[in-house]
N, C-alpha and C positions, 0 to 999 in steps of 0.2 A: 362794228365788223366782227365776225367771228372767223377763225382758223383753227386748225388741226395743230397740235405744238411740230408737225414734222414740217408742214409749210412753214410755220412760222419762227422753226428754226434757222429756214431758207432764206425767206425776206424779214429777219430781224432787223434791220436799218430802216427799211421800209416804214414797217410795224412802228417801230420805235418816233420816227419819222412822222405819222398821222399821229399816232399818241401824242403826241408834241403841240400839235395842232386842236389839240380839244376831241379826238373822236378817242371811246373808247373799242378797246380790242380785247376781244374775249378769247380765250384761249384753251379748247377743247383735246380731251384725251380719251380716244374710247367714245368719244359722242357724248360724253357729261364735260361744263364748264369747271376750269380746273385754276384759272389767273386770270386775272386782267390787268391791260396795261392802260395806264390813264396817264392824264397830266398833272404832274407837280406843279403847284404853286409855290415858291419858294419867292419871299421878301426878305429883305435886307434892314436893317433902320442903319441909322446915322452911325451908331456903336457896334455893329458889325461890321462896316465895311470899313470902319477906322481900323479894326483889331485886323481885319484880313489884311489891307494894305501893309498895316507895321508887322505881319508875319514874312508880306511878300517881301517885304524889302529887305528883312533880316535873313531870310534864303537870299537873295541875289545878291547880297555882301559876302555872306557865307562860301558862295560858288561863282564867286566874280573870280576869272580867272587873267591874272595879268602875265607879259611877257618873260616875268623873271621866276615864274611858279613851275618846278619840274611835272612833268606826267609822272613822275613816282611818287609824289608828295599829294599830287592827286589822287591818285590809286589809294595808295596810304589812308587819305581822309575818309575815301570812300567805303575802307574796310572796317575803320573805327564806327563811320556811320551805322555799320550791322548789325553791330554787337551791342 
């Protein structure tokens, strides 16, 4: 498929959407191709999705919020988090 980048600023979901599915999108500026949007292949093995897992779960210990934690203590963390 080809588009103009001002359509295809339009139906970006779309776009993004058939890319997904294997079709590629060509994306023209001026009438010369300028991007395309394809599909990632993205694999996992056994050792990264160990390492993802022990990140997720050390964020959801991190931001487990129990009934006796103030919203300022939260606040708090989240401002350390910034910096």
């Amino acid at each position: 498929m080809i588009t103009t980048l001002r359509d295809g600023k339009a139906h970006l979901s779309e776009l993004v959407e058939r890319a997904s599915r294997g079709e590629d999108v060509l994306i023209t500026v001026r009438g010369k191709v300028k991007a395309k949007l394809t599909r990632v292949e993205v694999t996992f093995d056994a050792k990264d999705r160990k390492a993802w897992i022990r990140e997720l779960r050390a964020l959801q210990r991190k931001h487990t919020v129990s009934s006796k934690t103030s919203s300022e203590k939260i606040f708090s963390e989240l401002r350390e988090d910034r910096v």
